[in-house]
C-alpha angles and dihedrals in degrees: 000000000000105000108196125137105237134179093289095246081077087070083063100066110106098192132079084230104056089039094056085044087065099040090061096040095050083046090061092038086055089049091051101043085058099052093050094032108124099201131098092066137122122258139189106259110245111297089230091037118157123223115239114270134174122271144119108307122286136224137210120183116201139155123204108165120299104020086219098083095031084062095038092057087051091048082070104045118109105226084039114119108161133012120187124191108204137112135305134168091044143075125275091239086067097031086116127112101235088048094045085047084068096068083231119104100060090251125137129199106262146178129212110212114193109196137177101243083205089070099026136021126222080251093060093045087053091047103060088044094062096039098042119001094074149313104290099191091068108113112221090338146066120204108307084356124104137179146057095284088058083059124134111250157166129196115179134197100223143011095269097053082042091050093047091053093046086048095046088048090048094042090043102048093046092045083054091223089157128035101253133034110268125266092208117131129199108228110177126184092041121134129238119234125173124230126241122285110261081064097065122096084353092146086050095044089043112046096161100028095138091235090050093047098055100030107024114033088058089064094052095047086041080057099054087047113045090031105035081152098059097035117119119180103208101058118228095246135194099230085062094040083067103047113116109246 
């Protein structure tokens, strides 16, 4: 069975022979999108950036296509103590993975990171989301993904995180770091809501899963390399932040 993860419409194709069309189509699409990927690349820290400091833990909330490799990066991060794929940008009624599939609720596939701000600031956080998690000048899409729920986004919990997004995309675009400008958007007073459960640790759980080896384990080794100080090899995961003590 050909195990790739396609625009969802591809689930739908009933013959041997569609389905083997798109395997080989979203095999060229992956191909492409990493030749033209701009991620994986180093990046100026936030101009108004905040040393770390100690404090309750924090939390950032961002989306930057599959929600798989986003959590996965954060997995690794020291300061990192929880990362939660799951929905933001929708209603509670749609946060479900065969609704959000639809492109439809408003929804995009997010990730909750909850950090200790003694060990790694919000401008950290934003940081590696920019430089690793993803490439945050795709419109409504990320590599073989499409769709508005594949969308770049932020959505912070208060003015200031919102004020030290607004600030990065601004520094960043007229530094012309990338290529192009950024397609993130800023979307504030947007819950959180995890995903189910099968989605949760699934880079970590499926190391060889094909989508997670071309668009996923990159990220991970783009960490190490561009963040040796904030790489960490056995990932914080969910499955462990829920353990009883």
């Amino acid at each position: 069975m050909i195990d790739l993860r396609l625009d969802r419409t591809v689930w739908n194709l009933s013959s041997r022979q569609s389905l083997l069309a798109a395997a080989f189509a979203a095999s060229a699409a992956i191909a492409a999108s990493a030749s033209l990927a701009q991620e994986g690349i180093a990046i100026p820290v936030p101009a108004n950036e905040q040393p770390a400091q100690p404090g309750a833990m924090a939390v950032a909330v961002v989306a930057g296509g599959c929600f798989w490799g986003v959590q996965g990066v954060f997995q690794h991060v020291e300061g990192v103590k929880n990362a939660v794929s799951g929905y933001a940008g929708g209603e509670e009624a749609t946060a479900h993975y065969n609704l959000v599939g639809s492109g439809s609720t408003g929804h995009a596939e997010a990730v909750e990171i909850t950090y200790d701000p003694a060990k790694i600031s919000y401008g950290k956080i934003l940081q590696i989301f920019f430089s690793v998690a993803h490439d945050p000048t795709q419109l409504n899409r990320q590599g073989p993904d499409v769709g508005t729920q594949y969308r770049t986004a932020i959505f912070p919990l208060d003015q200031a995180q919102a004020a030290m997004a607004k600030a990065y995309i601004a520094q960043l675009d007229q530094a012309r770091v990338f290529k192009a400008p950024l397609a993130t958007k800023i979307e504030p007073d947007h819950k959180f809501y995890p995903a189910e459960p099968y989605h949760q640790d699934y880079l970590t759980l499926n190391p060889t899963q094909p989508y997670i080896v071309y668009n996923d384990l990159p990220k991970i080794e783009n960490l190490k390399r561009l963040f040796p100080d904030l790489y960490r090899g056995d990932p914080v995961l969910v499955s462990e932040a829920r353990s009883p003590d």
